[in-house]
C-alpha beads as a LAMMPS data file, in Angstrom:
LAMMPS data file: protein, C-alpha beads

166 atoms
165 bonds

1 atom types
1 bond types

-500.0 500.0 xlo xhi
-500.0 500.0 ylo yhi
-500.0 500.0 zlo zhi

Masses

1 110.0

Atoms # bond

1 1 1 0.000 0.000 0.000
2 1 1 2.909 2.437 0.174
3 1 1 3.753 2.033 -3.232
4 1 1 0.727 3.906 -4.847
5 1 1 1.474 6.438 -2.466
6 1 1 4.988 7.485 -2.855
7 1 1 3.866 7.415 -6.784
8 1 1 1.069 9.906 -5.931
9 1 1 4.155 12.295 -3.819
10 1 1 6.462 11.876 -6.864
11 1 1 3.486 12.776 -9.122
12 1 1 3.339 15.754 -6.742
13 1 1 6.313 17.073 -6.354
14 1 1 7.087 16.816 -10.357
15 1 1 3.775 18.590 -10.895
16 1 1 4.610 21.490 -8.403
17 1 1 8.105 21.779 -9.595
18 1 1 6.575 21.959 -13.369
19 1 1 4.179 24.902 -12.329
20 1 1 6.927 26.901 -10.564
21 1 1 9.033 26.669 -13.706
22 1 1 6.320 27.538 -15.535
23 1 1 5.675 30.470 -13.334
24 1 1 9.458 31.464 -13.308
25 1 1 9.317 31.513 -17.127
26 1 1 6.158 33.797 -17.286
27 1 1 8.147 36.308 -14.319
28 1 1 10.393 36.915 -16.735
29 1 1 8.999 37.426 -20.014
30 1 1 11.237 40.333 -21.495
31 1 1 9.461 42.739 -24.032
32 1 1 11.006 44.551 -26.749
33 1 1 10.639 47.845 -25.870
34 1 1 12.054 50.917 -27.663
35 1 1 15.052 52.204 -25.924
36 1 1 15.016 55.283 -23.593
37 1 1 16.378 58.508 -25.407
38 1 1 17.154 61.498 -23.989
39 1 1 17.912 64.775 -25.755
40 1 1 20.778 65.644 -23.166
41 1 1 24.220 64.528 -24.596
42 1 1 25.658 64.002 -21.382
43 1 1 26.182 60.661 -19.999
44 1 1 25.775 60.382 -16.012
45 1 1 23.953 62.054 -12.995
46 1 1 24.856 66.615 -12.944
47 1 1 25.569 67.540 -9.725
48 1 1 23.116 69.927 -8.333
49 1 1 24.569 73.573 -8.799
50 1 1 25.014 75.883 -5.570
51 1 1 24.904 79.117 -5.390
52 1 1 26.306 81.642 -2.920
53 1 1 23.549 83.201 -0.341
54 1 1 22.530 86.551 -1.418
55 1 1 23.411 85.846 -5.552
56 1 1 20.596 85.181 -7.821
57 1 1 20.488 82.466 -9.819
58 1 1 21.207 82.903 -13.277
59 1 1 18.201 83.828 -15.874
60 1 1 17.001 81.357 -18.373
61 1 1 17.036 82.582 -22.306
62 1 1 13.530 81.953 -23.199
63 1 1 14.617 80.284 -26.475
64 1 1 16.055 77.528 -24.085
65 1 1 12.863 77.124 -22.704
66 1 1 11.129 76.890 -25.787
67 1 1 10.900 72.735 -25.645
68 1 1 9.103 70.749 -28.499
69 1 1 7.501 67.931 -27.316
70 1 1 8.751 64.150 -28.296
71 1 1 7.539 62.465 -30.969
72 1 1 4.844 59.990 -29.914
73 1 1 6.304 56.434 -30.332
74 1 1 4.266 54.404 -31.903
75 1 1 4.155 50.811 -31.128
76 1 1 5.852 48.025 -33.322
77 1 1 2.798 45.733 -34.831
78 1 1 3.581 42.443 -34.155
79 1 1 3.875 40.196 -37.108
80 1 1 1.008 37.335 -36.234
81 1 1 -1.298 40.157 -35.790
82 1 1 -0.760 41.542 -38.970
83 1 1 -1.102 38.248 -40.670
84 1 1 -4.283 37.297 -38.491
85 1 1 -5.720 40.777 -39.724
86 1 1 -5.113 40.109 -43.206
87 1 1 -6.928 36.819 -42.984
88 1 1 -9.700 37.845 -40.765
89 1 1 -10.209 40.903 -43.873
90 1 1 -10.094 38.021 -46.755
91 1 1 -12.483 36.040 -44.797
92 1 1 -14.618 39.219 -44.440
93 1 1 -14.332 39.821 -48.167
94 1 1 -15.537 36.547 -48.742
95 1 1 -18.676 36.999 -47.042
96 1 1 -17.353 34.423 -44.577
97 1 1 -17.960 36.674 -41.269
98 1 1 -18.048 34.002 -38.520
99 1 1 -14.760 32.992 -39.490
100 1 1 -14.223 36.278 -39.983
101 1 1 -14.964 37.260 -36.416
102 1 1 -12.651 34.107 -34.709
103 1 1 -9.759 34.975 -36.985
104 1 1 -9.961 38.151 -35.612
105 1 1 -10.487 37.073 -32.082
106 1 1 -7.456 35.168 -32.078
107 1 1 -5.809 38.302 -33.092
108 1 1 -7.087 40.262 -30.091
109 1 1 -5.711 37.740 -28.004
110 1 1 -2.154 38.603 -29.122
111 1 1 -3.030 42.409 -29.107
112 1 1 -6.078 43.863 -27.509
113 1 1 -5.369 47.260 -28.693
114 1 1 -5.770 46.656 -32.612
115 1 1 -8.504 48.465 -34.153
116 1 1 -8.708 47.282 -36.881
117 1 1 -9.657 44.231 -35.581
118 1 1 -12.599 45.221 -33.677
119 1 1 -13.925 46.859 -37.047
120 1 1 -13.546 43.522 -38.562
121 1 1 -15.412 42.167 -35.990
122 1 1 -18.121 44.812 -35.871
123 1 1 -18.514 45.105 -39.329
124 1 1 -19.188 41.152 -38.883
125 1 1 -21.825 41.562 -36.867
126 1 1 -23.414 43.896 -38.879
127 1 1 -23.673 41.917 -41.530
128 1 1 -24.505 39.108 -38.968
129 1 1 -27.260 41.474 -37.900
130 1 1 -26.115 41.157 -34.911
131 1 1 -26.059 45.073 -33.974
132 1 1 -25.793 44.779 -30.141
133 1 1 -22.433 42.705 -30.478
134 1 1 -21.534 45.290 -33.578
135 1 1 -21.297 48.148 -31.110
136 1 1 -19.542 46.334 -28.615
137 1 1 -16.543 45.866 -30.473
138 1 1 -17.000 49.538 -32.169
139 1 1 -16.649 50.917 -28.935
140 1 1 -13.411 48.949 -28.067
141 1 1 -12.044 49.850 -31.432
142 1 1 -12.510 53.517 -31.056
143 1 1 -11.461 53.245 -27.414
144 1 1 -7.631 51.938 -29.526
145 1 1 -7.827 54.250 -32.400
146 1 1 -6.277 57.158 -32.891
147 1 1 -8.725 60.222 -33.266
148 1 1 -9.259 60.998 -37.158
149 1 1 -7.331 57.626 -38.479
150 1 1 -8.902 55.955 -41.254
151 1 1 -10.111 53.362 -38.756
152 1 1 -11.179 55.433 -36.593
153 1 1 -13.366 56.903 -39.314
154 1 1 -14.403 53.326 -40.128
155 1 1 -15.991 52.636 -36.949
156 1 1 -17.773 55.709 -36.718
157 1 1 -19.782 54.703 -39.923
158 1 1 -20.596 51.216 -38.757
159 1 1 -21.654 53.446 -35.561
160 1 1 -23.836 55.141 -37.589
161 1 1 -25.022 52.849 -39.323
162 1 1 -25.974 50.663 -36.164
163 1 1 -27.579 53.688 -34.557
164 1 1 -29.480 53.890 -37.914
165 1 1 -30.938 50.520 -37.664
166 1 1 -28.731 49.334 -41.398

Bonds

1 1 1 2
2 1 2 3
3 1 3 4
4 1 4 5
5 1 5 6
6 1 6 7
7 1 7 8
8 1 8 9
9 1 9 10
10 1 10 11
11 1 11 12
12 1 12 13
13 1 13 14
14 1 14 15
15 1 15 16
16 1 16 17
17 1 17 18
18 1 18 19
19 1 19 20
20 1 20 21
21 1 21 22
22 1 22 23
23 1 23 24
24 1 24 25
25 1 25 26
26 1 26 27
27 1 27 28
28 1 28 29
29 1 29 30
30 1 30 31
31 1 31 32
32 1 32 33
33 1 33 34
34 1 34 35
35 1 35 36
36 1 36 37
37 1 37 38
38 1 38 39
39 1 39 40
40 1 40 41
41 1 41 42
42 1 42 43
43 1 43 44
44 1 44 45
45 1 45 46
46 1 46 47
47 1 47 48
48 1 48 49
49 1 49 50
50 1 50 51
51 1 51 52
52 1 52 53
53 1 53 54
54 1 54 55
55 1 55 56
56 1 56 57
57 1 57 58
58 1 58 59
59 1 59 60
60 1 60 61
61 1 61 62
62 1 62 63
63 1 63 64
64 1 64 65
65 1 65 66
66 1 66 67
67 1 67 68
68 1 68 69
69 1 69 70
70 1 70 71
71 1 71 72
72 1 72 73
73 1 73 74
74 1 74 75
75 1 75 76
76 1 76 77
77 1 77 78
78 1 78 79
79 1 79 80
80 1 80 81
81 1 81 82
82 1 82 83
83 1 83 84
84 1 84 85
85 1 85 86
86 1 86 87
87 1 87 88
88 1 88 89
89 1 89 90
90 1 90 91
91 1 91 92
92 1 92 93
93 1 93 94
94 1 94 95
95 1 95 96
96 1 96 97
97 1 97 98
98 1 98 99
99 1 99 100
100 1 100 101
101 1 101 102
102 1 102 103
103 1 103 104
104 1 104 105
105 1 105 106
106 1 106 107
107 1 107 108
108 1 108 109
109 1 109 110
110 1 110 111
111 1 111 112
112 1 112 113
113 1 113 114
114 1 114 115
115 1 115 116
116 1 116 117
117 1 117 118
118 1 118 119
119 1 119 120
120 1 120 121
121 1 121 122
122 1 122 123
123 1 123 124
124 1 124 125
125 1 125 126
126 1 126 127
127 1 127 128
128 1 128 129
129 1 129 130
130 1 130 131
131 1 131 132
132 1 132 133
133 1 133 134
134 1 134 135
135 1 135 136
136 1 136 137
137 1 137 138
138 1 138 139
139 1 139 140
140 1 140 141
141 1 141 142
142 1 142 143
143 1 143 144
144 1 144 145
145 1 145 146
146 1 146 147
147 1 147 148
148 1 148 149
149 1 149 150
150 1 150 151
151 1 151 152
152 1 152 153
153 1 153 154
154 1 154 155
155 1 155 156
156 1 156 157
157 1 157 158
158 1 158 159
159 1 159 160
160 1 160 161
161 1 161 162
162 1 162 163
163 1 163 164
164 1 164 165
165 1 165 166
């Protein structure tokens, strides 16, 4: 009888020692990240300048601080979702929306902020007449896109055209 169970604490410990690899490995995932720039030159710490009691400190030209803001960086798309949004579009084109929509799903699940595939999926339902779904995923989609972009634009006429009844 203490066979089964030493089998059952080696099945045990091989199991926990599995999930706290497994755990390890997700603690640390690295992302690629742009690096850090900064428009200062220099390359360590200034010391913090002093001045004697009774001296002010020294003015500031205005034209120094005249600072333009960065550039937004925009983030790298990620290869799988590009190729999961080109399917999920040619399975729209096709007609073939619920295949359409999971395509597209799977996509989300690599990167939840891609509009343009919540307007795949929206414009799915639409044609699904599914409206109540449509402008669930319009919402998310504009929630993602950038003010005035073509998807942006996109959703707002599937918006529209929800709000309209088709």
């Amino acid at each position: 009888m203490n066979k089964p169970l030493s089998i059952n604490k080696s099945f045990s410990l091989v199991l926990i020692a599995g999930l706290l690899s497994l755990m390890i490995g997700c603690a640390s995932t690295t992302y690629d990240l742009p690096p850090v720039t900064d428009s200062d030159t220099s390359t360590g710490p200034q010391p913090a300048q002093t001045y004697p009691a009774g001296e002010p400190a020294p003015s500031i030209d205005s034209e120094e601080t005249d600072l333009q803001a960065p550039e937004p960086v925009l983030p790298s798309t990620n290869p799988a979702v590009t190729s999961l949004t080109n399917q999920a579009r040619a399975q729209y084109n096709t007609r073939d929306y619920q295949t359409a929509i999971a395509t597209a799903e799977r996509g989300l699940r690599i990167d939840r902020r891609s509009p343009e595939l919540y307007l795949i999926i929206a414009q799915s339902y639409v044609q699904l007449a599914m409206p109540q779904r449509a402008e669930q995923f319009v919402q998310q989609g504009l929630r993602y896109s950038p003010s005035g972009s073509a998807v942006a634009e996109a959703l707002l006429r599937v918006k529209e055209a929800v709000s309209s009844g088709f």
